[in-house]
Structure formats: C-alpha cells, structure tokens
N, C-alpha and C positions, 0 to 999 in steps of 0.2 A: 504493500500500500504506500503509493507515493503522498510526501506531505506536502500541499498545497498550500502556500503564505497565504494569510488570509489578507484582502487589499480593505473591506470597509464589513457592515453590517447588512449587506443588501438581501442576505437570507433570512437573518435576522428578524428582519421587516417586513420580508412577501409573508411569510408565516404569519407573523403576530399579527399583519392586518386579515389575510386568510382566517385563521381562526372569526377575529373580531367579525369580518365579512357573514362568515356562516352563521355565526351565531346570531346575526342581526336579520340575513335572511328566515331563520328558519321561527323568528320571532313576529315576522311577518308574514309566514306562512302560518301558523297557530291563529296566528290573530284573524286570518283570512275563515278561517274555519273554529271557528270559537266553540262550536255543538263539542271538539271532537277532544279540545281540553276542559270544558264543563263535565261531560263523562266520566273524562278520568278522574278528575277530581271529587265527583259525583261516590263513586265506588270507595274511595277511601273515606270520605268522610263517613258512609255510612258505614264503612266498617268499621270506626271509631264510634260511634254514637250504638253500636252491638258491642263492645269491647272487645272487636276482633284485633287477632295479630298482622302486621304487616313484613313480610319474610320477603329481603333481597337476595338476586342469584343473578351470579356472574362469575365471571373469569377473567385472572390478570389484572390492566386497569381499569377495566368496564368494573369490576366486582369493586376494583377501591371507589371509582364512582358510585357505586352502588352504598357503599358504605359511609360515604361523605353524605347522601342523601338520606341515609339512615338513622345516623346523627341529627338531622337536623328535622325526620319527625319526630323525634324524642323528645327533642327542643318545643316541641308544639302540640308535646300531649298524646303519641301513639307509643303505643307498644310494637317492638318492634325484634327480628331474627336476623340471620346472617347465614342463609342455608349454606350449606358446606362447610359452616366454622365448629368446632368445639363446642359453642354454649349455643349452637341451633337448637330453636323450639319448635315440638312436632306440627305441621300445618291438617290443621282442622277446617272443618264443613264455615264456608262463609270469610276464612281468612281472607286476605289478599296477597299474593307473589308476585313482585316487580323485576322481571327478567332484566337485563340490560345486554345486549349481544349486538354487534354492528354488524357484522354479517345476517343473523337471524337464524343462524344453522349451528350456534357452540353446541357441540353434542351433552356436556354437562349442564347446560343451562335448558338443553330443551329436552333431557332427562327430567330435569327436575320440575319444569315445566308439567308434563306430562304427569308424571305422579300427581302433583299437587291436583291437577283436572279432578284425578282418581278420588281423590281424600274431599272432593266438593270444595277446593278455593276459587276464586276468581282471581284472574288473570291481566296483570295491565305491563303494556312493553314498551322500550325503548328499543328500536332498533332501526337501521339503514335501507331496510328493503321489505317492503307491505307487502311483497311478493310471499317471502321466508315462511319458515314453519313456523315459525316464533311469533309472528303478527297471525297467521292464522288461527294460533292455537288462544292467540288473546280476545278477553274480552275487549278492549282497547287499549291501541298503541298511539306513543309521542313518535313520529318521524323526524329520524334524525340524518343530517348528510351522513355519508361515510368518508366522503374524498377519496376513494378508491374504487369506483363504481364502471361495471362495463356497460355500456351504452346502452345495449341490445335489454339489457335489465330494467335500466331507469324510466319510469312512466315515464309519459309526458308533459303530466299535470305538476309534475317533481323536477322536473329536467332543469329548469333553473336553481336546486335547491340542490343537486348532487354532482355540483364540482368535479373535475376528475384532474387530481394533479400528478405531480408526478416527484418522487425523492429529486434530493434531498428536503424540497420545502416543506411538506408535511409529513415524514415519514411514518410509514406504517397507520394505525387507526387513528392518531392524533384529531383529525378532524372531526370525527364520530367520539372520541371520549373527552376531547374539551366543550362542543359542541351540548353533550348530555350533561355534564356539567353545569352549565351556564343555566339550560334550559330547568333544568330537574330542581336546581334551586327556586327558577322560577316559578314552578307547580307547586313545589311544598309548600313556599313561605306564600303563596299565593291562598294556602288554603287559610290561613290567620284574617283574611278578609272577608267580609258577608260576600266580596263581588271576585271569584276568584283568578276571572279576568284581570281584572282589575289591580287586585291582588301579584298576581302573575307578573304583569307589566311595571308594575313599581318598583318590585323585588330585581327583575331582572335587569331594566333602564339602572337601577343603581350599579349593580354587578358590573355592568358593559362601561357606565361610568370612570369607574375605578382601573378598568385595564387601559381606558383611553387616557386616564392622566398619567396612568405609570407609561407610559409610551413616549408622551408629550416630556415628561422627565428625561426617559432616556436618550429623547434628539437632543435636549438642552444640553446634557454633556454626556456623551458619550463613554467618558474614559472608564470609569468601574465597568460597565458592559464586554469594552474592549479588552479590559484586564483579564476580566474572570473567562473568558471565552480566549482566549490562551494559557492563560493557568489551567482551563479541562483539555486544552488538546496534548497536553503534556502527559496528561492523567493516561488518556488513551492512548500513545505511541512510548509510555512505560510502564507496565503491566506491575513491576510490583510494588507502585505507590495504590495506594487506597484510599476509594471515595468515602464517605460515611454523609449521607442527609438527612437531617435530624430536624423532627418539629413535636410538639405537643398537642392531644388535643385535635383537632379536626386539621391541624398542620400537620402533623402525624402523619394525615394518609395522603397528605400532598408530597410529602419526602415522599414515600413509599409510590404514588405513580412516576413522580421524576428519573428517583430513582432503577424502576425497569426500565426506561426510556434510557436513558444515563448508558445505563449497562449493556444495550444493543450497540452502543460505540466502543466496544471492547475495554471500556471503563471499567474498570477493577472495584466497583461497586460490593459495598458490604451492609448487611443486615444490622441491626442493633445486640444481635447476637456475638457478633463479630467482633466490638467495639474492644476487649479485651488484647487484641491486636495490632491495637493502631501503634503507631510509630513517627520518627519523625520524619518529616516532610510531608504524609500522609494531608488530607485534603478533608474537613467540617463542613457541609453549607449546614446552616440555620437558621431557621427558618420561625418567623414568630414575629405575626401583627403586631402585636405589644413592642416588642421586643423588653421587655420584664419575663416571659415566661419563666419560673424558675428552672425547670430542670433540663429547660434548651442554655440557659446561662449555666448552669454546673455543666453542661456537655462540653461547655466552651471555655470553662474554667479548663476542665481533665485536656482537652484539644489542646491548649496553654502551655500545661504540661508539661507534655508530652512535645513539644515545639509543631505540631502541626499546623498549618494554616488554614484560615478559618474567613469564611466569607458568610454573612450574614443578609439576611433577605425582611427587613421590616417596613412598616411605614414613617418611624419616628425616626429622623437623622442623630436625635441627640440622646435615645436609651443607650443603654447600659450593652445590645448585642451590636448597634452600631460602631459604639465607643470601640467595643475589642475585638470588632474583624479588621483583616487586612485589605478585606474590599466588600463595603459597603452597596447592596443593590436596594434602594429606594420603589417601594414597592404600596402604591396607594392601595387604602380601604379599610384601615381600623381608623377609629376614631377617637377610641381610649386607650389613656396611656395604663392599661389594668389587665395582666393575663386572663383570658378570658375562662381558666379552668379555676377563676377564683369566685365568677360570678354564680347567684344564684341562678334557679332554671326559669325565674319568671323577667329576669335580665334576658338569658339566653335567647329566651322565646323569641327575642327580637333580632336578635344577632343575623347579621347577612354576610355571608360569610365572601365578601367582596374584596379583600385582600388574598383569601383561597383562591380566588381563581384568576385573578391578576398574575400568584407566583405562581401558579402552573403554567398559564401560557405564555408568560415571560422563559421559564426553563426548557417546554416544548420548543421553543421559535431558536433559544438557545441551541438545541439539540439538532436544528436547520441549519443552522449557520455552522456548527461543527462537522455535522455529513457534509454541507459543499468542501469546507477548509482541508479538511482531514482524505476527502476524494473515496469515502467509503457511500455506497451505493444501496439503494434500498431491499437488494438482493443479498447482500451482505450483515446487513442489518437483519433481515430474518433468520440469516442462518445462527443469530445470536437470540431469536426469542424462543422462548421455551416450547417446545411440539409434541409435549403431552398434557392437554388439558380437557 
C-alpha cells in the first residue's frame, strides 16, 4: 500500500457534507409522507401505555445504533432489551422489535426478526431497501439511504434518496448508519411531543444544527483536523502503536462505532478490555460533550501516564479534557458544562444527544479522508470487516 501525502481536507468534506446531505434528504422524505412516521410512532407509544418491552437487533454499527436509540427511550420512559446481549429480555405477545439492517437481509437480524413474529411482537424497521425481507416482514419501516445501492434495486419514488457513491468518501455503510442515527433520534425524542411530527423535526433540525456549526469550526481553522488526521495515518502504516477510543455514557457507543470504522484502516484499534496494554506513544481519543466526564478524565489521566497521546473531542474549548489533549477537536452540541451521567433521568428526558452525532460524522468523514491519503480502497477495507455475523 502506497502512502499518499495528503495535499488538503477535500475528502474530508465530500463526506461530512454527504452524510449532512442524506440526512436532510431523507428528513424530507419522512416529512413528504408523515402517515408513515405517525405509524411508527403510533406502535411504540402504544406499547408503552401496555407496558410493553421494546427489544433492539442489529449487527456491528447498525446494533450500536440501535443501542444509542435504546438509551434514549429509556430516557423517555420505555423499557427496553438489547437482543443478542447478555441481559436480553424474552420478547412476549405485543412487545415491539426494532430491526436496524441497511441491507435488509443481516441473517441475524432477520433470525431474530422472524422468531419474534413467532412469540406475537410487532415489528418496526430501519432499513435501505423496502424491497428486503426485513421491510417485509415489518409492521412499519423508516427508509433509510444506504449509499451503496444498485440501481436496478432503487425504486423510483426513492431514487433521489439512494445516492450511490463510491470509496473512499463514504466507505462501507457509513451513509445508512449515520443517516439512522440522525433520523432514529429524531422519532424517539419526537415521541416527548403531543405532535410527533413535530416532535421529530425539532429534535432532528437541532441534531443537523450542531454538525453544521462543528463544520463551520473546522473551515475556520483547520489545523487540529489537519493534525489529528496525520497522527491516524501513522496509527495505520505502524501496526504496533494502538488506538484506544474512549467515551462514557451514550459517548460510549460512539467510541465503539468509530472505532470498527477506525479498525477497517488496519488501525491497531483496541477494546477497553485491552486498555491494560497501552504503552507509550500509543494513541487516546476522548470523547465527552462535557468534557468533565469523570472516568473519560481518569482514562486521560492513566493515557498521561503512560506518555500516550491523547486527542480529545468536546464542545467546551476551556474543560479540563480540552486542557490535556495534544489536539483538541471542537465539537458543537452540549450545552452544559455537567457530565451528563451525573444528571437525573427527568434532566435526561431532555437531552439531545447532538454532540453524538456531530462526533461521529466528524470521525466517519475523518475515516474518508484517511482511505483517499492512505490509497486503501473500499475492497480493502472489507477485507478488514468482520464476515461472521
């Protein structure tokens, strides 16, 4: 693999505004068709008002998607599972199961799908093609782009909504899992509203918000962008420094999608299991609105240490995780200077988790701009994603 100097950010940029792009499309695709998110929304509420369970299932970062969205009915009052984890609860007559599959065909998700039919749940999906098993098998689906779509597939009524790019700008399902993201926020916290439309639109206009000012940041000075996106291509062309991405909290599961992304760049990406390991020159990002999180600050303490470098990702230029990175990335959408795992849950309820997805698509659009530099190809990049799932 030859190393390609990188000349500007221009990948960078087709991505982040891509993502943005899709996501704004497909918000006025919903809107076009309101019956078909009152529905879905429809079914959860009344499974809430039955004190039914709501059980997400997915795979990879569809499933941490799923999980990001699961956190945040909990925040607003549902009970809620995590099929295929450890503490999954059994799906009974009237629950609800929210698939998330970009393709529409994950054989685990539509395993589990199918059982649940079995057991009398109802069924509501996220997925990239109405065609799929997975939209068939639901009672109602969110349409989501995938950005990897063959023609001969894409309705026509969708054709404007299913992009077809092509590596390094979005590689892999990037388009389909920020995209659900964006949107999935917008149905939950949509549901906190008598008008869930309405609801819907607020929550997500916020969301979209917040990645257009971290954007508008990063033209203003580029150089932390510039820095940190040569400090990862290093990560990848020497296998035995190690990455470690660390957040708390609903930050948490944004390390954890970054970092499979991260790791299809032959990024020596590590687990929190791993963290016993680190060493010096070894690589921290952390990650945390606040930037107070406690135990993202002790990880940055031991990083410290340990002499690792440490790149921090908050909104607040003058906390305490800003203070002790070596590069600071400016990241809008908390509002409070107050870890948010300190809040009660009727604070929570409100919380929009609009710095979440600011630093995921900032690190996505990063992972663009590393495939052009780096000269590794989207064919390459799967042969790094996992192919048993």
């Amino acid at each position: 693999m030859e190393h390609v100097k990188r000349q500007n950010l221009s990948s960078f940029y087709s991505a982040f505004n891509l993502l943005e792009k899709t996501a704004k499309r497909t918000v006025n695709s919903i809107n076009e068709n309101p019956p078909c998110l009152v529905e879905f929304c429809k079914t959860l509420e009344e499974a809430k008002e039955k004190d039914k369970r709501i059980h997400l299932v997915g795979m990879g970062r569809s499933g941490k998607v799923g999980m990001l969205l699961g956190e945040l009915l909990k925040n607003v009052g549902y009970k809620v599972s995590y099929l295929g984890k450890s503490l999954a609860k059994p799906v009974r007559r009237d629950d609800v199961v929210i698939g998330i599959t970009g393709s529409g065909w994950t054989s685990f998700t539509i395993n589990t799908l199918q059982e649940s039919i079995s057991r009398g749940a109802k069924i509501l999906v996220f997925t990239g093609d109405q065609h799929s098993l997975a939209a068939r098998l639901a009672d109602s689906i969110i349409l989501i782009p995938r950005g990897y779509v063959k023609e001969k597939f894409a309705p026509v009524s969708h054709a404007a909504l299913t992009p077809v790019s092509h590596a390094p700008l979005t590689p892999l399902g990037t388009v389909f899992e920020m995209t659900s993201m964006c949107i999935g926020i917008g149905v939950i916290l949509g549901l906190r509203d008598d008008s869930s439309v309405k609801g819907f639109n607020e929550s997500v206009n916020e969301v979209l918000r917040a990645a257009e000012m971290t954007l508008d940041n990063i033209k203003r000075n580029e150089q932390p962008l510039l820095q940190f996106v040569t400090l990862l291509e290093s990560y990848s062309s020497q296998s035995g420094k190690m990455l470690f991405v660390y957040g708390s909290g609903l930050d948490s599961i944004i390390a954890s999608i970054s970092s499979i992304r991260l790791s299809h760049l032959r990024i020596n990406c590590k687990s929190n299991y791993d963290w016993r390991f680190r060493g010096k020159k070894d690589l921290l990002i952390g990650i945390s609105g606040s930037g107070v999180s406690t135990s993202t600050l002790e990880r940055v303490e031991s990083a410290k240490s340990a002499h690792m470098r440490i790149v921090g990702l908050t909104s607040f230029s003058e906390s305490e995780l800003a203070r002790k990175s070596d590069i600071f990335l400016p990241i809008e959408g908390r509002t409070e200077k107050i870890s948010a795992d300190l809040h009660q849950i009727s604070n929570l309820s409100f919380l929009i988790p609009s710095f979440e997805y600011a630093a995921a698509i900032t690190l996505d659009s990063c992972v663009a701009q590393l495939a052009m530099d780096l000269g590794i190809s989207e064919r390459e990049m799967k042969e790094e994603h996992a192919n048993i799932e």
